[in-house]
C-alpha positions in Angstrom: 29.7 70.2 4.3 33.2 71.0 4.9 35.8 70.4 1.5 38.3 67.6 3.1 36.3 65.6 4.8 35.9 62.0 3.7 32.5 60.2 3.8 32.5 56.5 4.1 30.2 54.1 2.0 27.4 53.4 4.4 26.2 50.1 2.8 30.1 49.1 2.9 30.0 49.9 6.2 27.2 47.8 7.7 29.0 44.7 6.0 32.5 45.5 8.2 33.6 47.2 4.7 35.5 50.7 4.5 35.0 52.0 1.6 34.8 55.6 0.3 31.4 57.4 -1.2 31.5 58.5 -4.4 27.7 59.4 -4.7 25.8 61.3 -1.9 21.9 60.4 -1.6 19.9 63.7 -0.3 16.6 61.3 0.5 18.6 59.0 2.4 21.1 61.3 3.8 23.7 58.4 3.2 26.4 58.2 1.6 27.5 55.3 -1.7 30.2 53.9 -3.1 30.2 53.1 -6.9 28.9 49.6 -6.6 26.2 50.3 -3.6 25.1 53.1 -5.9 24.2 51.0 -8.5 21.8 48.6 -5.7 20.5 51.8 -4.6 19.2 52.5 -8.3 17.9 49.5 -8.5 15.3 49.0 -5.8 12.0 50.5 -6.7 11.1 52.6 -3.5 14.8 54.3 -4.0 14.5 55.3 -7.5 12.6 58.5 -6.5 15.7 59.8 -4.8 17.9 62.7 -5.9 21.5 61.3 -5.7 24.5 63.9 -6.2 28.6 63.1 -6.5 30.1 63.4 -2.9 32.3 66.1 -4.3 29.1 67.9 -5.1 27.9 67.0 -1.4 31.2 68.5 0.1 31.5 71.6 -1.6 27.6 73.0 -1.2 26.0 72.8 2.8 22.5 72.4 3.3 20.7 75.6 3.8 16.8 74.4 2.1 14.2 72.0 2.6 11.6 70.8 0.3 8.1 69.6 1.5 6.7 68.4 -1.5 9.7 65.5 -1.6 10.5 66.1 1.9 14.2 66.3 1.0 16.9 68.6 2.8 18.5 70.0 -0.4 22.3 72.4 -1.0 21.8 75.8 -2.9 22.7 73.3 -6.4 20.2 71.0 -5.8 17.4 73.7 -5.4 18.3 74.9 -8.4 18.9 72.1 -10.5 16.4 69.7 -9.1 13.7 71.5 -6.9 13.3 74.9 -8.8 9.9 74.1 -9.2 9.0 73.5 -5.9 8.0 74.7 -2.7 11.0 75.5 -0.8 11.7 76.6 3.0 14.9 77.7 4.1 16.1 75.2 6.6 16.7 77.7 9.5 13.3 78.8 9.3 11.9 74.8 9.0 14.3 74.2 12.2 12.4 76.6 14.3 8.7 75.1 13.8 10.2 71.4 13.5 8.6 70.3 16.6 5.2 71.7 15.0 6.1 70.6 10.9 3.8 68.7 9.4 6.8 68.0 6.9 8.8 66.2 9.5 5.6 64.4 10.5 5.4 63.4 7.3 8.6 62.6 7.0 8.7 60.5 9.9 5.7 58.5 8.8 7.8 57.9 5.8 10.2 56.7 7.4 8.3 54.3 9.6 7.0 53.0 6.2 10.5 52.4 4.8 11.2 50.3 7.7 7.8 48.4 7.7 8.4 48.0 3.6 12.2 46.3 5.0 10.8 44.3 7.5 8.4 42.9 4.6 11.1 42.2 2.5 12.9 40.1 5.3 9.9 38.3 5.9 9.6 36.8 2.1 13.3 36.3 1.9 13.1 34.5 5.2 9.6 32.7 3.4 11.8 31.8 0.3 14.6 30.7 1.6 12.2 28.1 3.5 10.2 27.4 0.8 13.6 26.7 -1.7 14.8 24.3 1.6 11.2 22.6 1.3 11.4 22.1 -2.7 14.9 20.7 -2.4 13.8 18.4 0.4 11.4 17.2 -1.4 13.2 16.8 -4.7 16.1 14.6 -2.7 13.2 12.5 -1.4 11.9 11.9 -5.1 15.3 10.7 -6.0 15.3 8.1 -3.0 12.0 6.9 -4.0 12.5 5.8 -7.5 16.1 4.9 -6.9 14.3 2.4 -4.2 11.9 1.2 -6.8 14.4 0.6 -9.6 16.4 -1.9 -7.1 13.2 -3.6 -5.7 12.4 -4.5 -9.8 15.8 -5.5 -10.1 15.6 -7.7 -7.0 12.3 -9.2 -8.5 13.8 -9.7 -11.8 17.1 -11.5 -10.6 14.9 -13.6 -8.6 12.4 -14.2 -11.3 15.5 -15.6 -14.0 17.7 -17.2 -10.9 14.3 -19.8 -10.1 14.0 -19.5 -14.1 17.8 -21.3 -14.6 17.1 -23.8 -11.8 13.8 -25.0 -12.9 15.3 -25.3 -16.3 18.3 -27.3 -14.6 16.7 -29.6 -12.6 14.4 -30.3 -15.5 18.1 -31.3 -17.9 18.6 -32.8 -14.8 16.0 -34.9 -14.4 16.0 -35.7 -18.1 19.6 -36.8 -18.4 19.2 -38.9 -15.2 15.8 -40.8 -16.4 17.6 -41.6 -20.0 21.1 -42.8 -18.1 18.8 -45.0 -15.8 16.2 -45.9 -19.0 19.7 -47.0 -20.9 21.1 -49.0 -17.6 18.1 -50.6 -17.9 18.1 -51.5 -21.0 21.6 -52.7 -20.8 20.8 -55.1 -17.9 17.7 -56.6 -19.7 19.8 -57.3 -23.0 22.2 -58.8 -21.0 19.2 -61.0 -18.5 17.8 -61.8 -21.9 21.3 -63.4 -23.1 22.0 -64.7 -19.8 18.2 -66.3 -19.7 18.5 -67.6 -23.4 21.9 -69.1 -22.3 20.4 -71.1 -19.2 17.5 -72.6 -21.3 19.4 -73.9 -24.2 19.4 -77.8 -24.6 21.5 -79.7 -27.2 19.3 -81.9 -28.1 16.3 -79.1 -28.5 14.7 -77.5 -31.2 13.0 -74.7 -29.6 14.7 -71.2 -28.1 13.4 -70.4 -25.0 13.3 -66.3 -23.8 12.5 -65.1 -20.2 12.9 -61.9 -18.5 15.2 -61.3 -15.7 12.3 -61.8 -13.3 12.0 -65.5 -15.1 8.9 -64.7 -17.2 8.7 -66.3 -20.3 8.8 -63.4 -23.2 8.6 -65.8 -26.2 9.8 -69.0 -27.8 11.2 -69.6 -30.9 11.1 -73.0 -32.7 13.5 -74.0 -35.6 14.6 -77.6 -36.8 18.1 -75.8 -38.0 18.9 -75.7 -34.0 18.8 -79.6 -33.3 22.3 -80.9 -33.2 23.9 -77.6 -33.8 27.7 -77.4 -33.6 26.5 -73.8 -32.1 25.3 -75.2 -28.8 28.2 -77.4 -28.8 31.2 -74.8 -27.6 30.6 -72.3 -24.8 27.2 -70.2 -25.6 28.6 -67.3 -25.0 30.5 -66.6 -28.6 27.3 -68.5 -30.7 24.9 -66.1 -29.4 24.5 -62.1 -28.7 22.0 -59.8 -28.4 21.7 -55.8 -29.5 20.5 -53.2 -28.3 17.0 -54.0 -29.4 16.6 -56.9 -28.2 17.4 -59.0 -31.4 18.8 -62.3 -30.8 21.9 -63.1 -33.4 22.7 -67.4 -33.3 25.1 -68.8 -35.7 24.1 -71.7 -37.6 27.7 -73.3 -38.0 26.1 -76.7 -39.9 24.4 -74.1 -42.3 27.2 -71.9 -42.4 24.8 -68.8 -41.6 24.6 -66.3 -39.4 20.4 -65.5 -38.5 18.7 -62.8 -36.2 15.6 -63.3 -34.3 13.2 -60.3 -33.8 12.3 -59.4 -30.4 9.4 -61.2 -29.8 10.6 -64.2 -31.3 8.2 -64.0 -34.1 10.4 -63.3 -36.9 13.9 -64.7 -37.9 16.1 -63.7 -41.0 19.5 -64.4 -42.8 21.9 -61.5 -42.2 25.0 -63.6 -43.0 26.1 -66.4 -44.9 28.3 -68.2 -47.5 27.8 -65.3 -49.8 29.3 -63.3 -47.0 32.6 -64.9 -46.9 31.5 -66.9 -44.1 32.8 -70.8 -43.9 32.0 -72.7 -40.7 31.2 -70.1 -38.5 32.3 -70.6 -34.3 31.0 -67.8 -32.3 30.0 -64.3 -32.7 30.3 -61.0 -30.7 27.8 -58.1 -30.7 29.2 -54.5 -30.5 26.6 -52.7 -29.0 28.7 -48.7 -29.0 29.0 -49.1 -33.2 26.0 -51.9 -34.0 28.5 -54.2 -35.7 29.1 -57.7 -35.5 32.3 -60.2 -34.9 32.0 -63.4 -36.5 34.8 -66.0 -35.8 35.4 -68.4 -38.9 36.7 -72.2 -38.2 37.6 -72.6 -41.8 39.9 -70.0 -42.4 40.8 -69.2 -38.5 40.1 -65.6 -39.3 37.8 -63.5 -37.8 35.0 -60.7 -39.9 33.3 -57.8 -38.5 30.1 -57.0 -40.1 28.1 -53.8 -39.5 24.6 -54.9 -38.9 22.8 -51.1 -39.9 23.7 -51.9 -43.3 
Protein backbone atom coordinates (compact mmCIF):
# COMPACT_ATOMS: atom_id res chain seq x y z
CA UNK A 1 0.00 0.00 0.00
CA UNK A 2 0.67 3.52 -0.86
CA UNK A 3 3.01 5.76 1.97
CA UNK A 4 0.35 8.64 3.02
CA UNK A 5 -2.53 6.96 3.26
CA UNK A 6 -4.18 6.78 6.66
CA UNK A 7 -5.94 3.50 7.84
CA UNK A 8 -8.62 3.79 10.32
CA UNK A 9 -9.11 1.47 13.50
CA UNK A 10 -11.72 -0.95 12.30
CA UNK A 11 -12.91 -2.00 15.73
CA UNK A 12 -13.08 1.90 16.51
CA UNK A 13 -14.96 2.13 13.72
CA UNK A 14 -17.88 -0.28 14.19
CA UNK A 15 -18.50 1.59 17.59
CA UNK A 16 -19.04 5.24 15.62
CA UNK A 17 -15.26 5.75 16.76
CA UNK A 18 -12.42 7.36 14.40
CA UNK A 19 -9.53 6.38 15.42
CA UNK A 20 -6.19 5.75 13.59
CA UNK A 21 -4.43 2.04 13.23
CA UNK A 22 -1.31 1.69 14.55
CA UNK A 23 -1.00 -2.22 14.01
CA UNK A 24 -2.05 -3.87 10.73
CA UNK A 25 -3.42 -7.59 11.11
CA UNK A 26 -2.39 -9.72 7.73
CA UNK A 27 -5.03 -12.67 8.85
CA UNK A 28 -7.73 -10.31 9.30
CA UNK A 29 -6.84 -7.82 6.76
CA UNK A 30 -7.98 -5.15 9.32
CA UNK A 31 -6.59 -2.62 10.60
CA UNK A 32 -6.02 -1.65 15.04
CA UNK A 33 -5.55 0.92 17.04
CA UNK A 34 -3.29 0.49 20.23
CA UNK A 35 -6.10 -0.41 22.56
CA UNK A 36 -8.13 -2.80 19.98
CA UNK A 37 -4.78 -4.40 19.45
CA UNK A 38 -4.47 -5.47 22.73
CA UNK A 39 -8.42 -7.26 22.57
CA UNK A 40 -7.26 -8.74 19.34
CA UNK A 41 -4.24 -10.50 21.34
CA UNK A 42 -6.29 -11.54 23.68
CA UNK A 43 -9.03 -13.74 22.11
CA UNK A 44 -7.77 -17.32 21.58
CA UNK A 45 -8.87 -17.98 17.86
CA UNK A 46 -6.82 -14.44 17.00
CA UNK A 47 -3.63 -15.31 18.67
CA UNK A 48 -2.44 -17.31 15.57
CA UNK A 49 -2.39 -14.07 13.56
CA UNK A 50 0.69 -12.28 12.14
CA UNK A 51 0.10 -8.58 13.24
CA UNK A 52 2.69 -5.87 11.69
CA UNK A 53 2.94 -1.85 12.57
CA UNK A 54 0.71 0.11 9.96
CA UNK A 55 3.83 1.84 8.93
CA UNK A 56 5.15 -1.51 8.12
CA UNK A 57 1.74 -2.20 6.22
CA UNK A 58 2.10 1.10 4.17
CA UNK A 59 5.51 0.97 3.08
CA UNK A 60 5.61 -2.99 1.68
CA UNK A 61 2.36 -4.04 -0.94
CA UNK A 62 1.16 -7.40 -1.07
CA UNK A 63 2.72 -9.34 -3.83
CA UNK A 64 2.59 -13.29 -1.88
CA UNK A 65 0.23 -15.70 -0.53
CA UNK A 66 0.75 -18.41 1.91
CA UNK A 67 -1.41 -21.60 1.91
CA UNK A 68 -0.25 -23.27 4.74
CA UNK A 69 -1.74 -20.15 7.00
CA UNK A 70 -3.74 -18.90 4.19
CA UNK A 71 -2.39 -15.39 4.79
CA UNK A 72 -1.80 -12.66 1.95
CA UNK A 73 1.68 -11.57 3.12
CA UNK A 74 4.27 -8.12 1.86
CA UNK A 75 7.88 -9.13 0.67
CA UNK A 76 8.85 -8.41 4.88
CA UNK A 77 6.52 -10.71 6.10
CA UNK A 78 7.69 -13.62 3.76
CA UNK A 79 10.77 -13.13 4.89
CA UNK A 80 10.47 -12.59 8.48
CA UNK A 81 7.48 -14.75 9.24
CA UNK A 82 6.71 -17.28 6.31
CA UNK A 83 10.28 -18.17 5.09
CA UNK A 84 9.56 -21.53 5.88
CA UNK A 85 6.64 -21.99 4.05
CA UNK A 86 4.99 -22.61 0.99
CA UNK A 87 4.67 -19.51 -0.86
CA UNK A 88 2.74 -18.43 -4.17
CA UNK A 89 3.05 -15.22 -5.69
CA UNK A 90 -0.21 -13.52 -5.52
CA UNK A 91 -0.57 -12.80 -9.26
CA UNK A 92 -0.17 -16.32 -10.00
CA UNK A 93 -2.83 -17.37 -6.88
CA UNK A 94 -5.22 -14.57 -8.57
CA UNK A 95 -5.39 -16.35 -11.86
CA UNK A 96 -6.57 -19.98 -10.56
CA UNK A 97 -8.61 -18.28 -7.51
CA UNK A 98 -11.82 -19.33 -8.86
CA UNK A 99 -10.22 -23.01 -8.85
CA UNK A 100 -7.91 -22.54 -5.26
CA UNK A 101 -8.38 -24.87 -2.94
CA UNK A 102 -6.58 -22.18 -0.63
CA UNK A 103 -9.41 -19.68 -1.09
CA UNK A 104 -11.84 -22.64 -0.48
CA UNK A 105 -10.22 -23.07 2.39
CA UNK A 106 -10.09 -19.98 3.34
CA UNK A 107 -13.61 -19.36 2.85
CA UNK A 108 -14.53 -22.22 5.08
CA UNK A 109 -12.45 -20.46 7.56
CA UNK A 110 -14.11 -17.81 7.45
CA UNK A 111 -17.61 -19.23 7.67
CA UNK A 112 -16.12 -20.90 10.85
CA UNK A 113 -15.05 -17.56 12.30
CA UNK A 114 -18.52 -16.30 11.89
CA UNK A 115 -20.31 -19.56 13.25
CA UNK A 116 -17.46 -19.40 16.27
CA UNK A 117 -19.10 -15.28 16.75
CA UNK A 118 -22.47 -16.20 16.48
CA UNK A 119 -21.60 -18.88 19.41
CA UNK A 120 -20.21 -16.35 21.40
CA UNK A 121 -23.38 -14.08 21.11
CA UNK A 122 -25.45 -16.84 21.91
CA UNK A 123 -23.71 -17.52 25.59
CA UNK A 124 -23.41 -13.82 26.14
CA UNK A 125 -27.03 -13.47 25.29
CA UNK A 126 -27.47 -17.05 27.74
CA UNK A 127 -25.46 -15.18 30.54
CA UNK A 128 -26.75 -12.19 30.54
CA UNK A 129 -30.26 -14.05 31.08
CA UNK A 130 -29.04 -16.36 33.41
CA UNK A 131 -27.21 -13.25 35.71
CA UNK A 132 -31.09 -11.45 35.21
CA UNK A 133 -32.54 -14.95 36.61
CA UNK A 134 -29.91 -15.15 39.67
CA UNK A 135 -30.60 -11.53 40.60
CA UNK A 136 -34.33 -12.16 40.41
CA UNK A 137 -34.15 -14.64 42.48
CA UNK A 138 -31.79 -13.23 44.98
CA UNK A 139 -34.34 -9.86 45.34
CA UNK A 140 -37.11 -12.48 45.92
CA UNK A 141 -34.94 -14.18 48.84
CA UNK A 142 -34.67 -10.79 50.40
CA UNK A 143 -38.55 -10.28 50.30
CA UNK A 144 -39.11 -13.51 51.77
CA UNK A 145 -37.28 -13.36 54.92
CA UNK A 146 -37.79 -9.67 55.28
CA UNK A 147 -41.65 -10.94 55.29
CA UNK A 148 -40.94 -13.47 57.92
CA UNK A 149 -38.96 -11.35 60.24
CA UNK A 150 -42.15 -8.84 60.43
CA UNK A 151 -44.83 -11.75 60.65
CA UNK A 152 -42.54 -12.90 64.16
CA UNK A 153 -42.49 -9.58 65.15
CA UNK A 154 -46.31 -9.20 64.62
CA UNK A 155 -46.69 -12.52 66.63
CA UNK A 156 -44.37 -11.35 69.26
CA UNK A 157 -45.99 -7.78 69.89
CA UNK A 158 -49.16 -9.65 70.03
CA UNK A 159 -48.00 -12.40 72.28
CA UNK A 160 -46.55 -9.49 75.14
CA UNK A 161 -49.59 -6.78 74.30
CA UNK A 162 -52.34 -9.92 75.56
CA UNK A 163 -49.30 -10.73 78.03
CA UNK A 164 -49.66 -6.83 79.82
CA UNK A 165 -53.41 -7.00 79.71
CA UNK A 166 -53.93 -10.30 81.31
CA UNK A 167 -51.45 -9.18 83.89
CA UNK A 168 -53.61 -5.86 84.23
CA UNK A 169 -56.85 -7.04 84.55
CA UNK A 170 -55.51 -9.59 87.01
CA UNK A 171 -53.91 -6.17 89.41
CA UNK A 172 -57.13 -5.13 88.45
CA UNK A 173 -59.19 -7.54 89.66
CA UNK A 174 -57.03 -7.94 92.76
CA UNK A 175 -57.03 -4.31 93.84
CA UNK A 176 -60.80 -4.18 93.22
CA UNK A 177 -61.71 -7.50 95.34
CA UNK A 178 -59.42 -6.08 98.38
CA UNK A 179 -61.06 -2.29 98.11
CA UNK A 180 -64.56 -4.18 98.07
CA UNK A 181 -63.24 -7.00 100.82
CA UNK A 182 -62.08 -3.67 103.02
CA UNK A 183 -65.55 -1.76 102.29
CA UNK A 184 -66.88 -4.66 103.63
CA UNK A 185 -65.30 -4.98 106.34
CA UNK A 186 -65.67 -1.42 107.21
CA UNK A 187 -69.57 -1.66 106.95
CA UNK A 188 -69.67 -4.82 109.23
CA UNK A 189 -67.46 -3.02 112.01
CA UNK A 190 -69.57 -0.28 111.86
CA UNK A 191 -73.34 -2.86 111.71
CA UNK A 192 -71.63 -4.54 114.51
CA UNK A 193 -71.29 -1.06 116.57
CA UNK A 194 -74.48 0.08 115.40
CA UNK A 195 -76.15 -3.54 116.33
CA UNK A 196 -74.30 -3.62 119.80
CA UNK A 197 -75.62 0.04 120.22
CA UNK A 198 -79.44 -0.91 119.57
CA UNK A 199 -79.33 -3.95 122.09
CA UNK A 200 -77.84 -2.24 124.99
CA UNK A 201 -80.16 -1.99 128.17
CA UNK A 202 -79.30 -0.07 131.34
CA UNK A 203 -80.42 -2.24 133.55
CA UNK A 204 -78.67 -5.52 131.74
CA UNK A 205 -75.85 -7.52 132.25
CA UNK A 206 -75.38 -9.22 129.16
CA UNK A 207 -73.91 -7.57 125.57
CA UNK A 208 -75.76 -8.65 122.88
CA UNK A 209 -73.86 -8.84 119.02
CA UNK A 210 -75.79 -9.34 115.68
CA UNK A 211 -74.81 -8.93 112.19
CA UNK A 212 -76.08 -6.39 109.88
CA UNK A 213 -78.56 -8.99 108.56
CA UNK A 214 -79.78 -9.15 112.49
CA UNK A 215 -78.20 -12.56 113.26
CA UNK A 216 -77.11 -12.98 116.51
CA UNK A 217 -72.97 -13.51 116.34
CA UNK A 218 -72.43 -13.82 120.20
CA UNK A 219 -73.33 -12.61 123.63
CA UNK A 220 -71.26 -11.51 126.19
CA UNK A 221 -72.24 -11.64 129.91
CA UNK A 222 -70.45 -9.49 132.67
CA UNK A 223 -71.86 -8.24 136.15
CA UNK A 224 -69.26 -5.05 135.73
CA UNK A 225 -72.00 -3.88 132.97
CA UNK A 226 -75.16 -3.52 135.36
CA UNK A 227 -75.65 0.02 136.39
CA UNK A 228 -72.71 1.25 134.35
CA UNK A 229 -72.25 5.08 134.16
CA UNK A 230 -71.02 3.82 130.54
CA UNK A 231 -74.53 3.07 129.26
CA UNK A 232 -75.64 6.11 130.96
CA UNK A 233 -74.33 9.07 128.25
CA UNK A 234 -74.74 8.58 124.54
CA UNK A 235 -73.21 4.97 123.40
CA UNK A 236 -71.50 6.17 120.91
CA UNK A 237 -68.14 7.63 122.89
CA UNK A 238 -68.35 4.36 125.68
CA UNK A 239 -68.01 1.90 122.97
CA UNK A 240 -65.89 1.30 119.48
CA UNK A 241 -64.93 -1.37 117.54
CA UNK A 242 -61.50 -2.07 115.36
CA UNK A 243 -60.73 -3.32 112.65
CA UNK A 244 -60.99 -6.89 113.89
CA UNK A 245 -63.84 -6.85 115.19
CA UNK A 246 -62.85 -6.35 118.92
CA UNK A 247 -65.33 -4.58 121.00
CA UNK A 248 -63.56 -1.77 123.35
CA UNK A 249 -66.38 -0.68 126.46
CA UNK A 250 -65.24 1.59 129.15
CA UNK A 251 -65.92 0.51 132.61
CA UNK A 252 -66.27 4.20 134.11
CA UNK A 253 -67.39 2.66 137.91
CA UNK A 254 -64.13 0.49 137.58
CA UNK A 255 -62.19 3.08 136.03
CA UNK A 256 -61.06 0.53 133.21
CA UNK A 257 -60.96 0.41 129.91
CA UNK A 258 -61.64 -3.71 128.58
CA UNK A 259 -61.83 -5.33 124.98
CA UNK A 260 -63.89 -8.14 124.00
CA UNK A 261 -62.64 -10.62 121.41
CA UNK A 262 -64.56 -11.21 118.40
CA UNK A 263 -66.64 -13.89 119.21
CA UNK A 264 -67.41 -12.59 122.52
CA UNK A 265 -65.55 -15.36 124.22
CA UNK A 266 -62.79 -13.52 125.66
CA UNK A 267 -62.47 -10.13 127.41
CA UNK A 268 -59.25 -8.38 128.85
CA UNK A 269 -57.95 -5.18 130.70
CA UNK A 270 -56.11 -2.92 128.19
CA UNK A 271 -56.43 0.16 130.33
CA UNK A 272 -56.82 1.22 133.70
CA UNK A 273 -55.84 3.26 136.82
CA UNK A 274 -52.30 2.27 136.27
CA UNK A 275 -52.79 3.96 132.96
CA UNK A 276 -53.51 7.37 134.12
CA UNK A 277 -56.98 6.70 133.61
CA UNK A 278 -59.58 8.31 136.42
CA UNK A 279 -63.31 8.07 135.61
CA UNK A 280 -63.22 7.39 132.22
CA UNK A 281 -66.44 8.96 129.74
CA UNK A 282 -66.16 7.68 126.31
CA UNK A 283 -63.74 6.45 124.00
CA UNK A 284 -62.88 6.71 120.17
CA UNK A 285 -61.29 3.95 117.98
CA UNK A 286 -58.81 5.15 115.28
CA UNK A 287 -59.02 2.55 112.85
CA UNK A 288 -56.06 4.39 110.04
CA UNK A 289 -53.19 4.20 113.12
CA UNK A 290 -55.02 1.32 115.65
CA UNK A 291 -54.95 3.80 118.58
CA UNK A 292 -57.36 4.71 120.98
CA UNK A 293 -59.00 8.11 122.56
CA UNK A 294 -60.04 7.88 125.93
CA UNK A 295 -61.96 10.97 127.46
CA UNK A 296 -61.19 11.33 131.39
CA UNK A 297 -64.07 13.01 133.67
CA UNK A 298 -61.67 13.46 136.42
CA UNK A 299 -59.13 15.49 134.98
CA UNK A 300 -61.25 16.80 131.76
CA UNK A 301 -58.34 15.76 129.69
CA UNK A 302 -58.40 13.50 127.06
CA UNK A 303 -55.36 10.26 126.31
CA UNK A 304 -54.64 8.45 123.17
CA UNK A 305 -53.37 5.03 123.63
CA UNK A 306 -51.97 2.93 120.84
CA UNK A 307 -53.68 -0.38 121.14
CA UNK A 308 -50.62 -2.63 118.93
CA UNK A 309 -48.52 -2.04 121.91
Amino acid sequence: MAEGTTVSCEPCGYDGLSKSAQSWCNDCGEGFCDECVKDHKRTKILRSHHLISITDYLKEPYEFFCSQHDAILCLKCFQEHHSKCTICKLSEVAKGSKTSTALTDLENETQSTNQNIAEYHEEEDKYSTDLKQQEQNIREEVYNIRSKFNKHLDRLQEKVIKDLEMKYNNCTKNVNENESALKIHGNTAIALHNRISNMKNSGTKTLYAIDHSGNQLWTFHDNRLQESKCFRNSFSISLDVDNHCNVFIVLPDFDQVIVISSDGQQDRVILDISHNLKGPSGISYSRETDQLLVCNVSNRGAFIYDIKK
